[in-house]
C-alpha positions, -999 to +999 in steps of 0.1 A: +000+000+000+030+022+007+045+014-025+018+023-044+004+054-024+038+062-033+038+061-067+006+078-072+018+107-054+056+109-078+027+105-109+009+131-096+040+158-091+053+147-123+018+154-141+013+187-120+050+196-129+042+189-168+006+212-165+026+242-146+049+239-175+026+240-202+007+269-187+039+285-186+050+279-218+014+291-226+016+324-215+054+338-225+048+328-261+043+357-282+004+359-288+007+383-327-027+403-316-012+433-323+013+449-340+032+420-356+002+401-361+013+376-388+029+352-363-014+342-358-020+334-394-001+297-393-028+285-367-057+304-380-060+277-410-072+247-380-097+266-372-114+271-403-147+247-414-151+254-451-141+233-470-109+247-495-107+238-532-084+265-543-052+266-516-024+295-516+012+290-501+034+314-499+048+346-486+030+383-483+028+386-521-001+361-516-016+367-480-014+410-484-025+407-525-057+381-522-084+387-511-102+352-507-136+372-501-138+390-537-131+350-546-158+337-531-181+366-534-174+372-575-171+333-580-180+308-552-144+300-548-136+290-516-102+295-509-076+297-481-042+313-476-017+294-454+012+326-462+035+339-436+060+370-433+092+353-453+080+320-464+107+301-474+099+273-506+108+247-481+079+261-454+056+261-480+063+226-492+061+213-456+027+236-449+012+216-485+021+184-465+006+194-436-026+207-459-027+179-471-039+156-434-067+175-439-079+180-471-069+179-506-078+210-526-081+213-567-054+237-568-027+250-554-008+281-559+027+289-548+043+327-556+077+320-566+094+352-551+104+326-520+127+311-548+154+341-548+160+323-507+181+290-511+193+289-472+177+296-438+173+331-432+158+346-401+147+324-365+119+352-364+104+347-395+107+307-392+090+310-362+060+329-372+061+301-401+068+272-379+054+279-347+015+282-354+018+242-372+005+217-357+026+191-348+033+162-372+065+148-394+056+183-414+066+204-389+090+178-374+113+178-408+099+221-420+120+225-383+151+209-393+148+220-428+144+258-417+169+264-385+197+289-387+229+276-373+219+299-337+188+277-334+182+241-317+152+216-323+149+217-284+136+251-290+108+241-312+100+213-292+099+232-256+093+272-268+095+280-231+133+278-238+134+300-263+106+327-251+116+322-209+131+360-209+101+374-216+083+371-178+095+403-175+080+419-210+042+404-202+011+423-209-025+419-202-028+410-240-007+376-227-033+365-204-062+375-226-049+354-254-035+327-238-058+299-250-076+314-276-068+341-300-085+363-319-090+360-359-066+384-380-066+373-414-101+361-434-092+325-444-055+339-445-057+372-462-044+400-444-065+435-449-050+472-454-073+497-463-048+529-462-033+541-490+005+557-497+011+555-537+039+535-550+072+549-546+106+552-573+122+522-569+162+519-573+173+505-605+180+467-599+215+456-589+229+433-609+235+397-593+269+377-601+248+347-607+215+343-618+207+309-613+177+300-584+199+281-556+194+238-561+178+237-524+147+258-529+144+244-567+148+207-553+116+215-527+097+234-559+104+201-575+090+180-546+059+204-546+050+196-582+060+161-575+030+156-546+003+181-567+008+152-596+005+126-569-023+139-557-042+149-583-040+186-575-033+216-602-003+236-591+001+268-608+030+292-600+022+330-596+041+364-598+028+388-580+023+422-601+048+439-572+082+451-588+101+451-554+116+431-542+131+425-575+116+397-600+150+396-626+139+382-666+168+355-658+146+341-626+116+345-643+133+325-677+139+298-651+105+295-632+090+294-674+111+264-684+106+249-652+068+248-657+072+236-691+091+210-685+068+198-659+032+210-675+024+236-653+010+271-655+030+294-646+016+331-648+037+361-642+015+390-630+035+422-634+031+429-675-001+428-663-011+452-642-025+475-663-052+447-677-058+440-639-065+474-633-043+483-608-038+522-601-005+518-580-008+557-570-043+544-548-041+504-545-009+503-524-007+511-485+033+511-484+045+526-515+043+497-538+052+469-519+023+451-509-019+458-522-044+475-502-080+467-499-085+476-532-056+461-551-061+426-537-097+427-545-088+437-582-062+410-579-087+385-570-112+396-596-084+390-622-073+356-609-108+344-599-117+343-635-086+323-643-088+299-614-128+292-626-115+284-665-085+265-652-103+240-630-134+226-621-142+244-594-175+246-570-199+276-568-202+275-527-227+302-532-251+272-539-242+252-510-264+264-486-235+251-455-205+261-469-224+295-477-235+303-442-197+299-433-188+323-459-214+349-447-198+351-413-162+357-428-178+382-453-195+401-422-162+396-404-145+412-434-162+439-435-159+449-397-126+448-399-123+470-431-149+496-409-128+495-382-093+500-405-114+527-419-127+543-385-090+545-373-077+559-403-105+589-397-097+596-363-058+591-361-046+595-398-030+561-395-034+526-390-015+519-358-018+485-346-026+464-381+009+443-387+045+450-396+053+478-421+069+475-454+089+441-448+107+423-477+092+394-477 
């Protein structure tokens, strides 16, 4: 009786120790609520019950240009955006695997700016990549593929060792959002509404060698690899945004690439002018990302592509799905009132997401 009262009370600290930990872990993990919000967007895709035929993956040329509202609301297309600040092609391979336990969508689309990166770049952006994935051999192998040589898997696995030093930098917002956080995308897309025209950009500098780095080629390849394996349409994008550079000798690449392989593969910055795009009123940071505006004529533009390309449902006539829709539609729209009521009152947007990074 001794022995075993004994045990039970060792299982019981160890259980207790393992919960204290957690809850600690919990709470000094950055929460992206404000300000740097796009550390949320990872997780927001788990939450999400529509169904997704049409699947984007990649970096803020997707998640700031797309609306997937105008997609749905013009077409029926219901769409999702699993994009974060920086996405490497490796990240995005590893978040199609991950997609992929879930669902399988008619089409994916990658934005092949993330090719220019051939080597781990930044823990900060990994981890607003990385973090928000559930876990699974995905995130297990996205980790190992992704860490700078400053970083440890230890890290991943126990975040409390990496994010410990912030006890002293916690807020009320910490507590708030501790277990459950707020929405800040609509099925991934992250909304601007202000406006600051596009801006002179420096003339290119030229590059000593042209030629897209083997590693994030060799995951572009494994991309288009598990699309044909899966039946899924993969179609590779340029966003019509002129910086960061997009150089004719990339862009040469990325079009043999997806003839080689039978993919369509559709550069977007010759046509901005079809799209419609004023760049002195559909940019909020000088040129580098759309506004509200921009990625709704964006989405108009590729909507009527995506709806010719594949066989795509009309959600509109699925009564379900639809009622989902008209929630993110109403949240949609808050949010652009509430962009809009802060722009009147302060001249700004203050608390929306970084500014003008390089993705």
């Amino acid at each position: 009786m001794k022995k075993a009262k004994k045990i039970i009370i060792i299982t019981a600290f160890v259980l207790l120790t393992f919960v204290l930990l957690w809850l600690a872990q919990r709470l000094v993990m950055p929460k992206y609520q404000k300000g740097i919000i796009e550390g949320s967007m990872i997780e927001e895709y788990y939450r999400d019950e529509a169904p997704h035929e049409v699947l984007f993956i990649g970096d803020c040329e997707l998640y700031e240009n797309v609306s997937t509202v105008e997609l749905y609301e013009k077409y029926g297309i219901s769409s999702y955006i699993r994009g974060s600040a920086q996405q490497l092609t490796w990240q995005s391979y590893f978040l199609l695997e991950d997609t992929l336990r879930y669902e399988t969508p008619k089409v994916v689309v990658f934005n092949v700016l993330a090719l220019k990166y051939n080597e781990p770049q930044s823990e900060s952006y990994n981890r607003m990549s990385i973090d928000g994935m559930r876990w699974s051999s995905a995130k297990w192998e996205n980790i190992k593929a992704s860490m700078t040589e400053e970083e440890s898997m230890a890290d991943y696995l126990f975040p409390i060792l990496r994010y410990h030093s912030r006890w002293s930098e916690l807020k009320a917002d910490d507590f708030k959002y501790m277990f459950k956080k707020d929405l800040v995308t609509t099925n991934g897309y992250y909304m601007r509404v202000d406006v600051k025209s596009e801006m002179d950009f420096p003339p290119a500098p030229a590059l000593t060698d042209y030629t897209l780095g083997d590693n994030s080629m060799s995951y572009l390849k494994k991309m288009a690899d598990l699309c044909e394996a899966k039946g899924i349409k993969l179609v590779l994008v340029k966003a019509p945004i002129l910086y960061p550079y997009w150089y004719e000798e990339w862009d040469e690449q990325i079009v043999a690439f997806a003839q080689e392989r039978g993919i369509d593969y559709i550069n977007y910055i010759p046509l901005r002018d079809e799209i419609g795009l004023d760049m002195t009123q559909d940019t909020y940071d000088g040129g580098l990302h759309l506004n509200l505006a921009g990625a709704e004529k964006f989405a108009d533009y590729m909507g009527a592509y995506l709806v010719e390309a594949a066989d795509l449902t009309d959600y509109r006539q699925d009564a379900k799905v639809n009622a989902l829709w008209e929630e993110k539609i109403e949240f949609y729209n808050n949010l652009r009132d509430a962009q809009l009521k802060e722009l009147q009152e302060y001249g700004e947007l203050r608390s929306w997401g970084m500014n003008a990074i390089e993705d």
